[in-house]
Every structure is written in structure tokens, then in C-alpha cells.
N, C-alpha and C positions, 0 to 999 in steps of 0.2 A: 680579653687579655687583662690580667692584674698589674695595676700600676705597684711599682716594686717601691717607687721615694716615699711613699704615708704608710704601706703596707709592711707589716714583720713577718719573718719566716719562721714558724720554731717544728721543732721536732721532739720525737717520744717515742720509745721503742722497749718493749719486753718480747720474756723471751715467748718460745710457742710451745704446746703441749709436748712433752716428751712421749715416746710414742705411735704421732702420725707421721703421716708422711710427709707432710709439710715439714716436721722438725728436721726428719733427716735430709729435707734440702737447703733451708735455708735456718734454722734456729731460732731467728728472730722476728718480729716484726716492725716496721717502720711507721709510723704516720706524720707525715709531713704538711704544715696548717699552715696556709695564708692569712691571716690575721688585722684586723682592722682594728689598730690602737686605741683607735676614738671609741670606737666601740664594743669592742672583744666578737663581733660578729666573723666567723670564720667564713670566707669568702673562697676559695680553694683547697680543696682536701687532696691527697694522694697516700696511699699505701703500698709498703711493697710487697702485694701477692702478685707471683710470678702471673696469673691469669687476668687481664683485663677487663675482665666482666666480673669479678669478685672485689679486685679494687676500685673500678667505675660505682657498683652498688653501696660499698661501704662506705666510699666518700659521700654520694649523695644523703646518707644518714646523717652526716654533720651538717654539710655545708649550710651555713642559714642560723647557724644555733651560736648562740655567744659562748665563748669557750668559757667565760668565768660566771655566768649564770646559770647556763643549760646544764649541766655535765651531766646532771639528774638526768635530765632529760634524753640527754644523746645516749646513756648507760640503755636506759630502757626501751631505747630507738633499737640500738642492737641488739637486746636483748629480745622485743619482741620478732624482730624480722631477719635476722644476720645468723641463720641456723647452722652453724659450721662449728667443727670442731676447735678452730682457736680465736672463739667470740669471747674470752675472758681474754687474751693476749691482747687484743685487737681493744677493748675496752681500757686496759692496762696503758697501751700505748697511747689512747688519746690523754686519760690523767696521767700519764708521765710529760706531755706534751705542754698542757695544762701547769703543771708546776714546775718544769721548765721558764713558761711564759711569766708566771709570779716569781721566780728568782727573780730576771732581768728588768720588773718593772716594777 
């Protein structure tokens, strides 16, 4: 369970390939970061693909990774293993999550 009083919530969402099929269900993507202020280590991921084996996988590519450090890092996380058609969306939405996180702090 994530302690919520030290921990930040942020989020980041673009849109998804026009095109597949995923665009015409849902449009967008979500990515939702539990975030460790002390240390920008992302400690809970969530996305909103309707399948939970697509969102279970793609979170485990972050979690672990400091969202103001890694981002190189998490890019080519999915880049090399996240082989689906809205892995640029999905990319998109963690640096929009990311600079979300730098606004507010």
C-alpha cells in the first residue's frame, strides 16, 4: 500500500494514434505516478488501457525509475519492450506527467 501523506499523485495524458482501434475507444491515454517527493522515484504507475495486462506491463517499465532523472531511461524502457501501436502516446503521457510534476514543484 502507498503511504499517500509524503507521497504526490500527478498525471499526464496524450492523445492515441488516430487510426487504431484503441483511438476509436478511448482517444486518449492516462498515466497516473505515485511519486516520492524526496526523491522523484516513482513508486506506483497506472495507465488507462482498458486491458490489464497491457497496463500491469507498462507500469512495471517505470516503476523504480525517478521521473526527473530517468525519463531517458523510461523512453527507451518502452521503446525497447512496449511493441504496440500507441508506444509514442504512452511515452507522451509519462513526459506530460513529468512536466506536470515540474510545474508544481
Amino acid at each position: 500500500m502507498v503511504q499517500t501523506n509524503e507521497n504526490i499523485l500527478v498525471a499526464g495524458f496524450a492523445q492515441l494514434p488516430k487510426g487504431t482501434p484503441i483511438f476509436e475507444m478511448q482517444k486518449t491515454i492516462g498515466c497516473i505516478l505515485v511519486v516520492d517527493p524526496s526523491t522523484t522515484v516513482i513508486k506506483k504507475a497506472t495507465f488507462t488501457f482498458i486491458q490489464d495486462l497491457t497496463n500491469e506491463f507498462a507500469s512495471s517499465l517505470v516503476v523504480g525509475h525517478k521521473l526527473m532523472d530517468d525519463i531517458e531511461k523510461i523512453t527507451q524502457e518502452i521503446e525497447g519492450k512496449l511493441l504496440i501501436p500507441p508506444q509514442r502516446a504512452v511515452m507522451q503521457s509519462i513526459i506530460s506527467a513529468r512536466n506536470r510534476y515540474l510545474e508544481m514543484n
